[in-house]
C-alpha positions in Angstrom: 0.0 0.0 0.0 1.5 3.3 -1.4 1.8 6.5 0.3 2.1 9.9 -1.7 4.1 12.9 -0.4 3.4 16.1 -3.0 4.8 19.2 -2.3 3.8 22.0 -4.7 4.0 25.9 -5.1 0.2 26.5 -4.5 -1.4 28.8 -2.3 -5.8 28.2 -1.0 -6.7 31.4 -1.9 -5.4 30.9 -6.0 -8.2 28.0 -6.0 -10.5 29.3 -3.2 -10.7 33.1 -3.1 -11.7 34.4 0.3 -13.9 36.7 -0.5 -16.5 34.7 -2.5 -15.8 32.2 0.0 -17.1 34.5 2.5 -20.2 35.2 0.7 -20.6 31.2 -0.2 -20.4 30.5 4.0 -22.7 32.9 4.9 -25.3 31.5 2.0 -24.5 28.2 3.4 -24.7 28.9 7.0 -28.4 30.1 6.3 -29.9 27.5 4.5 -28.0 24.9 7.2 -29.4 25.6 9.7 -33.1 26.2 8.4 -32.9 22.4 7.3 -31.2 20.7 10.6 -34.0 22.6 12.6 -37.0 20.4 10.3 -37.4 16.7 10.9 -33.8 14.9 9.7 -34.5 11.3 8.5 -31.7 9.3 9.7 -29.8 9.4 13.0 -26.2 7.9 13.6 -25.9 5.1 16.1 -22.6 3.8 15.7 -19.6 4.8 13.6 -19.9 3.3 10.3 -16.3 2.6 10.0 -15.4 0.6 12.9 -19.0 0.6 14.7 -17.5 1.9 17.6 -19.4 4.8 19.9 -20.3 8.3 19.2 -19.6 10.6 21.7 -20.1 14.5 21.4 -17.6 16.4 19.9 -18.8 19.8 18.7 -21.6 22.1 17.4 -21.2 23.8 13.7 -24.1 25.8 12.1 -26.6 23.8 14.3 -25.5 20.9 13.2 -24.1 18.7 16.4 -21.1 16.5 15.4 -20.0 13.5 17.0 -16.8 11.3 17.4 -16.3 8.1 17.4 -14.4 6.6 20.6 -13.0 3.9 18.1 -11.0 5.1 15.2 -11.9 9.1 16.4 -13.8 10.0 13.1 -16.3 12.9 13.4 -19.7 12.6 12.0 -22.9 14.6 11.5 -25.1 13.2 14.3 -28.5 13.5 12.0 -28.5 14.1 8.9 -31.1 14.0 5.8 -31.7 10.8 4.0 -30.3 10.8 0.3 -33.4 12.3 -1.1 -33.4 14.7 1.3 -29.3 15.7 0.6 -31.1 16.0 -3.4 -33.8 18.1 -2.5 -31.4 20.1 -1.1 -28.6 20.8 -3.8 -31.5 21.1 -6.1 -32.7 24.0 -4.3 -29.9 25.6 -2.5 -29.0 28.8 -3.4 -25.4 28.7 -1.8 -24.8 25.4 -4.5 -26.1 28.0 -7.3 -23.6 30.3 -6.2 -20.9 27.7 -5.7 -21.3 26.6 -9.5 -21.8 30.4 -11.1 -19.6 32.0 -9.1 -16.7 30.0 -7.4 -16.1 27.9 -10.0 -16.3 30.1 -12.4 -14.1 32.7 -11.6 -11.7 29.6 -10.1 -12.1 27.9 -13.6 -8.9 28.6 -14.8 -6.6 27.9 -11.4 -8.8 24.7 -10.7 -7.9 23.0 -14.0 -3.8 24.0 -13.3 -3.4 22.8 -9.7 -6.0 21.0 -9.1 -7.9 18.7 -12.0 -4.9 18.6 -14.2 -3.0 17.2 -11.3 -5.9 14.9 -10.0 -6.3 13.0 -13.6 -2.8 12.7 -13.8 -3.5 10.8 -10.7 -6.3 8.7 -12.0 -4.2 8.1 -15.2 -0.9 6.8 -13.3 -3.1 4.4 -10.8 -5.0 3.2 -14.3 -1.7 2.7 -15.9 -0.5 0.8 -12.6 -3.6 -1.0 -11.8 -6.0 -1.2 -14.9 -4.1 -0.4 -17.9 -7.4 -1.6 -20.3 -9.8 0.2 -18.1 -12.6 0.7 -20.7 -15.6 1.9 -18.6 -16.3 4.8 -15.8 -19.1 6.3 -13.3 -18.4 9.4 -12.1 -19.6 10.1 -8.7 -18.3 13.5 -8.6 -20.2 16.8 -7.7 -19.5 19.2 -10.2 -17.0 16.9 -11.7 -18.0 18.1 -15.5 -14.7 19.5 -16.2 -12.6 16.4 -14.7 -14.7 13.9 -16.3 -13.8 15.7 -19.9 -10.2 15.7 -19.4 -10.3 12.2 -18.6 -12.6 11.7 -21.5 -9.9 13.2 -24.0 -6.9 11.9 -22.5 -7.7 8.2 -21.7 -7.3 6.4 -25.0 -8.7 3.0 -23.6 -11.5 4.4 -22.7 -15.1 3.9 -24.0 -17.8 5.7 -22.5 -18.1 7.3 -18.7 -21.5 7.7 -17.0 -21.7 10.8 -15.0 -23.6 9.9 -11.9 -24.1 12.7 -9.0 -27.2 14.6 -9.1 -24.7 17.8 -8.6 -22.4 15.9 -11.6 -22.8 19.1 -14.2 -22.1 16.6 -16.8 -24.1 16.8 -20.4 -23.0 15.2 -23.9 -20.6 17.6 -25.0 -17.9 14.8 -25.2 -18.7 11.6 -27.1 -17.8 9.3 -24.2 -19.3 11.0 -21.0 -23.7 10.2 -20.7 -25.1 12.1 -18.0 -27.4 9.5 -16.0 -27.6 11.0 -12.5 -28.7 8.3 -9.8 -27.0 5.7 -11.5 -24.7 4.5 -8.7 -27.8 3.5 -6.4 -29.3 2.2 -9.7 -31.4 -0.9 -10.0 -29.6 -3.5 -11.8 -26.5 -1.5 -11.0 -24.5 -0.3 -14.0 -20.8 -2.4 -14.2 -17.3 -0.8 -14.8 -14.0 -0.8 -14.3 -13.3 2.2 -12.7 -15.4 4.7 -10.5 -14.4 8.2 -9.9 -15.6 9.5 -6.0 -14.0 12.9 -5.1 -15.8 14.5 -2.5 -18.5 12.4 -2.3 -17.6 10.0 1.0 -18.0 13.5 2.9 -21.4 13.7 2.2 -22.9 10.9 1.9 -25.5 10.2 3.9 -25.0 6.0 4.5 -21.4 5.7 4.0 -21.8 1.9 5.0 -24.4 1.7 2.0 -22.8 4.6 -0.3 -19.5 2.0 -0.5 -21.5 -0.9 -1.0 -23.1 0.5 -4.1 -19.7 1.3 -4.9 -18.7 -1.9 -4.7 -21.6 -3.2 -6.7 -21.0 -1.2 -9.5 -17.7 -2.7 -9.9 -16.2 -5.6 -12.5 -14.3 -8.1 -10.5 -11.0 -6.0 -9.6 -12.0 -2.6 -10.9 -11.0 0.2 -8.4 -12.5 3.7 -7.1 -10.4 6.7 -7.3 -12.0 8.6 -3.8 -11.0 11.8 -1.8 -12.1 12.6 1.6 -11.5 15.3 4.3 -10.0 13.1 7.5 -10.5 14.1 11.0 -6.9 12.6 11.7 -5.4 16.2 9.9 -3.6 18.7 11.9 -6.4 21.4 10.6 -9.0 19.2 11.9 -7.0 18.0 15.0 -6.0 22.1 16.3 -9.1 23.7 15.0 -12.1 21.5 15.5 -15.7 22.8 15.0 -13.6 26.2 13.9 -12.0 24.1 10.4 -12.8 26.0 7.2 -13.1 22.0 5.9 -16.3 21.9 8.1 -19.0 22.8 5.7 -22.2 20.8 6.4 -24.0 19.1 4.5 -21.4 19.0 2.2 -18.8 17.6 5.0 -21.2 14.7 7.2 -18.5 12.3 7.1 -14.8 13.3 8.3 -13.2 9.6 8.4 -9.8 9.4 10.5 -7.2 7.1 8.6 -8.5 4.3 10.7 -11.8 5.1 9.9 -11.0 5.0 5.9 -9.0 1.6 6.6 -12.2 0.3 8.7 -14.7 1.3 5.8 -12.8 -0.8 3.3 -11.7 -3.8 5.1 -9.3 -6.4 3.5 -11.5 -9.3 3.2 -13.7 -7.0 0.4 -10.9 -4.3 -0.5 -7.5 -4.0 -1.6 -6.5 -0.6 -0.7 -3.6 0.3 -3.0 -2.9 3.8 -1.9 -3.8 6.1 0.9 -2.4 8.7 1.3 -2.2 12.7 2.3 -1.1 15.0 -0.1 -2.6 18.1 1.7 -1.1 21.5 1.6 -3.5 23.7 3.5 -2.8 22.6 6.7 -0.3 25.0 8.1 -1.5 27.8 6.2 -5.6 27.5 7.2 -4.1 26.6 10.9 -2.0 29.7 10.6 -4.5 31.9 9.7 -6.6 30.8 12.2 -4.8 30.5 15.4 -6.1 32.3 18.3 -4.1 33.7 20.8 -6.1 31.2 23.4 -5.4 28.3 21.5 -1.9 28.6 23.1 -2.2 26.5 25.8 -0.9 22.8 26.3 0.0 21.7 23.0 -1.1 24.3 20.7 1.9 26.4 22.8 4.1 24.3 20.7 2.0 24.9 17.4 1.3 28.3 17.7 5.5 29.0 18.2 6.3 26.9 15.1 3.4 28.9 12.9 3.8 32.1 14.3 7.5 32.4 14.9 9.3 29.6 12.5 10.1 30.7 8.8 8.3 29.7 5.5 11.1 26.4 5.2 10.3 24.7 8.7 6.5 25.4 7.6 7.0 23.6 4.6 8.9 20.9 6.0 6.0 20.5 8.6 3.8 20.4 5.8 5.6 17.7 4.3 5.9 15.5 7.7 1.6 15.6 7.6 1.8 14.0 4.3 4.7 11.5 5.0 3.0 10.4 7.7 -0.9 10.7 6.5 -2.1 13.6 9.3 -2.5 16.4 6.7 -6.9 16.8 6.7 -7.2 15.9 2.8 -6.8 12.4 2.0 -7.2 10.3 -0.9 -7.4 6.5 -1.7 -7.0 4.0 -4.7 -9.2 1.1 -3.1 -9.6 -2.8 -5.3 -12.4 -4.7 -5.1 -11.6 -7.9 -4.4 
């Protein structure tokens, strides 16, 4: 099992400015806590992952998070059914404004450092793991742009079915067929790969979301998946404070354990996990408070406040080497 260490010149703000970010929250914020004060339709018993206890951990928005005494994930403690998550999107102005205006203005510094890197990703694994990977689902939310790189640039490859309600996806590319649903799809379509970024967070049954996941697989096709982990140092120092921490879009914060856990060996080959964050230290940085300094955020708040830009990136580069930076990302086989 591979793990990844990428260090980059890239800076949160290039792909994330804080300004519309600002606005985005405060949409967010609004419409979050309108729908955790209706009637939610599911309510978490047990971790997923490990089954192990939830405990409280925090409040964000209205929304009450717990952790799990097992493998110390953090989860949404109710949350709507997946019906209820569509309704959602499909009416949420803050989504609207995430597509028409992030994005957008982003378009060009996404596709540079972010999906240009990620399906170089997806292309290395395939060329390690599947080099005749013919088929694709595409469980991304507003994964359009991705999915048409990967369309152009993956010779092998015969047709991709774009999957998440939020997907963006049309027919402008011969190979990419917009059929939202399909993953929970009765029969379940079969492929060789499955593209998940960002969609772990938010689902609203993990336990079920990776057993369609697993249905929709040929015998030894993989999924591609990114998740925000509750093991990262910006998780870790910040808690309920995390930028990361954007219900409903971030339910599910899986520790490393957790992740292991939710793909155990006897089902899954995991053939990478790793943490190739590099917000950590800066989102940390830039949200310190001076009462954070106590116990061990003494130590933290001296190494981000005092240390120069090389011992921050070689702390940034310790997270990943040793998977605690909060972004993580895993090549998982179905066995």
């Amino acid at each position: 099992m591979k793990t990844i260490v990428s260090m980059q010149e890239l800076r949160e703000l290039e792909i994330k400015p804080s300004k519309l970010l600002t606005e985005y929250r405060s949409l967010l914020e609004g419409e979050v806590r309108a729908l955790w004060k209706s009637r939610l339709a599911v309510k978490l018993e047990r971790c997923p992952a490990c089954g192990g206890k939830l405990e409280k951990a925090f409040e964000k928005w209205g929304v009450n998070y717990d952790k799990c005494g097992g493998c110390s994930s953090l989860f949404a403690a109710t949350r709507p059914d997946e019906d209820g998550l569509g309704r959602f999107y499909a009416h949420s102005h803050a989504a609207a404004f995430w597509r028409d205006q992030v994005l957008e203005t982003t378009e060009a510094a996404r596709m540079e450092k972010l999906l240009v890197p990620r399906c170089e990703w997806v292309l290395a694994g395939l060329a390690e793991y599947l080099p005749n990977a013919a088929t694709a689902l595409d469980h991304t939310p507003f994964g359009a742009p991705l999915l048409r790189l990967m369309a152009e640039q993956l010779a092998s490859l015969e047709s991709i079915i774009a999957a998440h309600p939020l997907s963006g996806a049309g027919t402008s590319h011969s190979k990419a067929i917009s059929s939202p649903g399909a993953l929970y799809a009765k029969p379940e379509p079969k492929v060789d790969f499955i593209l998940a970024f960002d969609s772990l967070d938010r689902a609203s049954d993990p336990k079920k979301f990776v057993a369609a996941l697993r249905a929709c697989l040929n015998p030894e096709g993989i999924t591609f998946l990114t998740a925000t982990s509750s093991s990262g140092l910006e998780i870790q120092v910040l808690g309920s404070r995390s930028t990361s921490i954007l219900p409903p879009d971030r339910l599910n914060l899986f520790s490393i354990e957790g992740l292991q856990a939710l793909f155990p060996e006897k089902e899954w080959e995991t053939c990478e996990i790793s943490t190739p964050g590099m917000f950590d230290v800066e989102v940390v940085k830039g949200h310190l408070r001076p009462e954070d300094a106590a116990g061990a955020g003494v130590f933290f708040d001296y190494v981000i406040r005092q240390r120069g830009p090389e011992c921050l990136d070689a702390l940034q580069e310790f997270l990943q080497q040793n998977r605690l930076s909060s972004f993580a990302r895993l090549i998982v086989r179905k066995r």
